[in-house]
C-alpha positions in Angstrom: 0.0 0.0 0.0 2.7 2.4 1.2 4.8 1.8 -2.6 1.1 2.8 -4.4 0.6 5.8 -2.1 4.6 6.5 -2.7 3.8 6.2 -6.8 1.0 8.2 -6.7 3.0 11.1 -4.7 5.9 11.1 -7.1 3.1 11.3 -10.1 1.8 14.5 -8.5 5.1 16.2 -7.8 6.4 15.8 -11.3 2.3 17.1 -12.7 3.2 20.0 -10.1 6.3 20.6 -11.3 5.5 20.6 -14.9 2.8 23.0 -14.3 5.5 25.8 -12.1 7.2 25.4 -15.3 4.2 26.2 -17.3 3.3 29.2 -15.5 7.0 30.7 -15.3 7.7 30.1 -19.9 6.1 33.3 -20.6 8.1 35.6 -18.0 10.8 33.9 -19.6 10.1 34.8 -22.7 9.5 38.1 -21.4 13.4 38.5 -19.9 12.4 37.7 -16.3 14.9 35.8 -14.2 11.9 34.4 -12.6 13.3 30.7 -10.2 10.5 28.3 -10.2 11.8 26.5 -7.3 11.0 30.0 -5.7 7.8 30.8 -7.0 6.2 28.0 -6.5 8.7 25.1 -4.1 7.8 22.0 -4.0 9.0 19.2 -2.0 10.5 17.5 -3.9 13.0 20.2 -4.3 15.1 20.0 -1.4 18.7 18.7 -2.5 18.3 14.4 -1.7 21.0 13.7 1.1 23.5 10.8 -0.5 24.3 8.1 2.1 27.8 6.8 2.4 28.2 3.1 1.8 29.1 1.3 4.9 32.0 0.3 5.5 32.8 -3.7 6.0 33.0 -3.4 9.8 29.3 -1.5 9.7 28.0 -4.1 7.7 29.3 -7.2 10.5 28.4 -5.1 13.4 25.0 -5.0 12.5 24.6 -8.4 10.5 26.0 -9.8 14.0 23.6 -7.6 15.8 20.4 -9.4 13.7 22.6 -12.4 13.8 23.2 -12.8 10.3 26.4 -15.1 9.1 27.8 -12.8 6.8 30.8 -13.1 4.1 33.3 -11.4 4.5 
C-alpha cells in the first residue's frame, strides 16, 4: 500500500512541477529571471541527502547484531 501511495506522490510532484514550469515560460520569454523552485517550491526540491556506503565493519556489526552469518 505504502509503494502505491509512494507512486502516486511522485506522479503529483512531477504534474506540479510541470505545471510551475508552465506558468513561469512566458516571464521567460519576457526577460524575467523568474526561479521556479521560488515561486512556486515543492517538496521535492530539497537537495536528496546521499548516504555513504558502509564500510565492512558496519555491515558485521549490525549483521552480528540481527545475527546474520555474513561473508566477508
Amino acid at each position: 500500500m505504502t509503494i502505491a501511495v509512494e507512486g502516486f506522490s511522485d506522479e503529483v510532484m512531477e504534474v506540479m512541477n510541470r505545471f510551475r514550469h508552465l506558468v513561469a515560460a512566458p516571464a521567460w520569454a519576457m526577460g524575467s529571471k523568474i526561479n521556479v523552485k521560488q515561486m512556486m517550491p515543492l517538496p521535492t526540491d530539497k537537495a536528496a541527502t546521499v548516504k555513504e556506503s558502509m564500510t565492512k565493519e558496519e555491515f558485521l556489526a549490525l549483521s552480528k547484531m540481527y545475527k546474520i552469518k555474513a561473508k566477508a
